[in-house]
N, C-alpha and C positions, 0 to 999 in steps of 0.2 A: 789310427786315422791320420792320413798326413794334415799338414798344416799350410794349406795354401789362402793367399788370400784375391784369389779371383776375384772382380768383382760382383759375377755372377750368381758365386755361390754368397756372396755376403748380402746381397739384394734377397735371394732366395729366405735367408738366414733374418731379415729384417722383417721383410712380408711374414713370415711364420708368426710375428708378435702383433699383426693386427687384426684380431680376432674379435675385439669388445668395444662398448659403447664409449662414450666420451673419454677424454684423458684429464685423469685428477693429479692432484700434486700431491707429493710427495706425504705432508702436512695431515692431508686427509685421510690416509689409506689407517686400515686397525682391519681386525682378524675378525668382526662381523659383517664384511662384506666380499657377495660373492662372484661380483661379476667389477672390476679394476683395469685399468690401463694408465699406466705412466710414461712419461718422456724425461729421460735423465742420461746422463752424462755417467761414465764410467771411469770413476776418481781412482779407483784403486784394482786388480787383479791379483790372488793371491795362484800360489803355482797349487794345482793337485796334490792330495794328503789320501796316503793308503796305509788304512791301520785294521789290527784284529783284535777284535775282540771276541774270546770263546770261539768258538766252533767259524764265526761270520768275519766278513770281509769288508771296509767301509772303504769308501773312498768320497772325497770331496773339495770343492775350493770355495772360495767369496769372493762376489765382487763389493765395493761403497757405493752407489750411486749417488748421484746429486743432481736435483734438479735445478731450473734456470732462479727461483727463489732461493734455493741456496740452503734447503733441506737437504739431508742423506737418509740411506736405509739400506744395510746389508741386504745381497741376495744371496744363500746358499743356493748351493747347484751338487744335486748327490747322485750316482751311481749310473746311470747311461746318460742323464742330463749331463756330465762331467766329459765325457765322450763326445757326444757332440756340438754341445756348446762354446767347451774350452778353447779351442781353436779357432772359435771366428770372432768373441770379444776383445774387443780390441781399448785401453786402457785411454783415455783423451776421447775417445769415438759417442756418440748418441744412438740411443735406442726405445722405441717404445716396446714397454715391457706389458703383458698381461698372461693369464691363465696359470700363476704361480697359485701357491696355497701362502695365505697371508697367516703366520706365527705369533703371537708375543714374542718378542724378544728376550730374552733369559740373560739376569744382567749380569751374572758374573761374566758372562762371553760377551757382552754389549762392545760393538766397534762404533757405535755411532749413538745420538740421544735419542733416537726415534723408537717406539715402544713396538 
């Protein structure tokens, strides 16, 4: 996929994330809820990581996000979401994010305090 940053397609690419009801903060969000939307700021971009394991193929990267109170919360992004999301976050840029699957955070891998 090339890596243009049209404005067009980044509009496009923004509209795709406003699919749900209110926007919460960062603070609020835990893995018992199933319908979320956040506005946060893109602190960190890591580059894509392709490893095997057995027989399988992974691929993935993480953004930090941070919202305007000044919480974070890793997003992983894995396997065609890597594809085409990778190229239009932009690291400094805002986004409201929803329709992810909300995780516990596993704390030997923990990049941020948020659970």
């Amino acid at each position: 996929m090339s890596n243009h940053n049209n404005n067009n397609d980044r509009s496009l690419f923004e509209n795709s994330f406003n699919k749900s009801g209110n926007i919460m903060t960062i603070a609020s969000l835990n893995s018992n809820i199933n319908t979320w939307k956040f506005k946060a700021k893109i602190e960190s971009k890591s580059v894509p990581k392709t490893w095997t394991k057995g027989d399988k193929t992974f691929t993935n990267f993480f953004v930090i996000f941070s919202d305007s109170r000044g919480a974070k919360i890793e997003g992983t992004f894995w396997a065609e979401a890597v594809q085409k999301f990778h190229p239009f976050l932009e690291e400094g840029s805002v986004y409201e994010v929803s329709n992810g699957q909300l995780r516990p955070q596993q704390r030997q891998w923990a990049k941020t305090d948020h659970n």
